[in-house]
C-alpha positions as protocol buffer text, in pm:
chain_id: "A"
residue {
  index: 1
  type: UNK
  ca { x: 958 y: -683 z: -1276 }
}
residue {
  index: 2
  type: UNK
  ca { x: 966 y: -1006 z: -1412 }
}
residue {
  index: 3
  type: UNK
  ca { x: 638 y: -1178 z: -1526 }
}
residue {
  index: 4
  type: UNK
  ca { x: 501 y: -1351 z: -1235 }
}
residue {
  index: 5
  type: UNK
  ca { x: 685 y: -1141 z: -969 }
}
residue {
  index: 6
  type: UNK
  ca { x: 391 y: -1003 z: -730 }
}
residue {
  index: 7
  type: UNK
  ca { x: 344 y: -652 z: -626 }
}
residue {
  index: 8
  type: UNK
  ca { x: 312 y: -564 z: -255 }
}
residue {
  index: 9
  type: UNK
  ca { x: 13 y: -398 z: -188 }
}
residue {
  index: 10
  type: UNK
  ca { x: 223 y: -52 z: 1 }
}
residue {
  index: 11
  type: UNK
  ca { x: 334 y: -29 z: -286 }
}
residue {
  index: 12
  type: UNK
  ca { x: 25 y: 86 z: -473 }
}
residue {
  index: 13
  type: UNK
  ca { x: -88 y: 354 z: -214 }
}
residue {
  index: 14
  type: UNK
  ca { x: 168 y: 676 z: -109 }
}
residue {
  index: 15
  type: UNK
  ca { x: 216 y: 830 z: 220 }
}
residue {
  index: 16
  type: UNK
  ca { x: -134 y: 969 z: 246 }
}
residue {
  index: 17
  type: UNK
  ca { x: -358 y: 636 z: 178 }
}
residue {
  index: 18
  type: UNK
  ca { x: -410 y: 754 z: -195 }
}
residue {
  index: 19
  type: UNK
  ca { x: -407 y: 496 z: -441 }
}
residue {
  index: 20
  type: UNK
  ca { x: -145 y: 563 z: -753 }
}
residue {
  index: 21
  type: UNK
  ca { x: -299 y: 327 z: -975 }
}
residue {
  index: 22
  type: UNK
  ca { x: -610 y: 406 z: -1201 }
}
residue {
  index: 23
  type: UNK
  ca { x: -883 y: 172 z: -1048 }
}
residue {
  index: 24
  type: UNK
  ca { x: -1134 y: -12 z: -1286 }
}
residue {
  index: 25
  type: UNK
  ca { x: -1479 y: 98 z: -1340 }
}
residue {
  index: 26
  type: UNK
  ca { x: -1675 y: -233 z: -1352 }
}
residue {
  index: 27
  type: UNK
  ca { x: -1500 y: -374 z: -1046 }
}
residue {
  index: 28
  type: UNK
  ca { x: -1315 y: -136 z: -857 }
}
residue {
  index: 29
  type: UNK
  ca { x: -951 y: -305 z: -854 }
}
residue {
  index: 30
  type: UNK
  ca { x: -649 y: -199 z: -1017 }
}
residue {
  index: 31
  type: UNK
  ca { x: -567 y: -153 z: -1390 }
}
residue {
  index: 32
  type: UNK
  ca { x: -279 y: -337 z: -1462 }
}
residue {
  index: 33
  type: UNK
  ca { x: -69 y: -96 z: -1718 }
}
residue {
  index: 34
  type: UNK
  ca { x: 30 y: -290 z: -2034 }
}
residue {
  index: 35
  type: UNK
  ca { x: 222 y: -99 z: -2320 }
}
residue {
  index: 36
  type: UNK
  ca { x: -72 y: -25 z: -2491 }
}
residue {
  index: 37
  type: UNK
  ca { x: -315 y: -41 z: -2309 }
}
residue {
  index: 38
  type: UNK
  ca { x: -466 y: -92 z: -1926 }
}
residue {
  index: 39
  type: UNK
  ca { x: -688 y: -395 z: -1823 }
}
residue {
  index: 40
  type: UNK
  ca { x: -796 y: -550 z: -1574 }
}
residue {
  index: 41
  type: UNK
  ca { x: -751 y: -933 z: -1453 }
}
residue {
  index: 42
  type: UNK
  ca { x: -1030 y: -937 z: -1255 }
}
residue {
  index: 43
  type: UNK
  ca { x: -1339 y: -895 z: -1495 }
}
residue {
  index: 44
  type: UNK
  ca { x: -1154 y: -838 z: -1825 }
}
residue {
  index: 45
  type: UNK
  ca { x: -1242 y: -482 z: -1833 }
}
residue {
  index: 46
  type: UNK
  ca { x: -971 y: -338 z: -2137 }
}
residue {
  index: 47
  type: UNK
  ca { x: -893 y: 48 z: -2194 }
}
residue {
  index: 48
  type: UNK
  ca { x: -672 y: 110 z: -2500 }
}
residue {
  index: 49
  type: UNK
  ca { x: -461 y: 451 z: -2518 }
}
């Protein structure tokens, strides 16, 4: 995916309805997964590996 490209939101759940992306625990939306770590763009919430 290129930088700005957006993600379509069936593509975050599976057949079931189960989300495949770790959610954040401040906020509740997704991580976005970064090399190095996993953050989130919403309220800055960072989780390094």
């Amino acid at each position: 995916m290129g930088k700005h490209e957006k993600v379509q939101i069936h593509e975050k759940y599976d057949e079931e309805g189960n989300s495949q992306g770790e959610k954040c625990p401040r906020c509740g939306s997704f991580l976005a997964d970064h090399e190095d770590r996993m953050s989130c763009g919403k309220c800055g919430y960072t989780k390094h590996s």
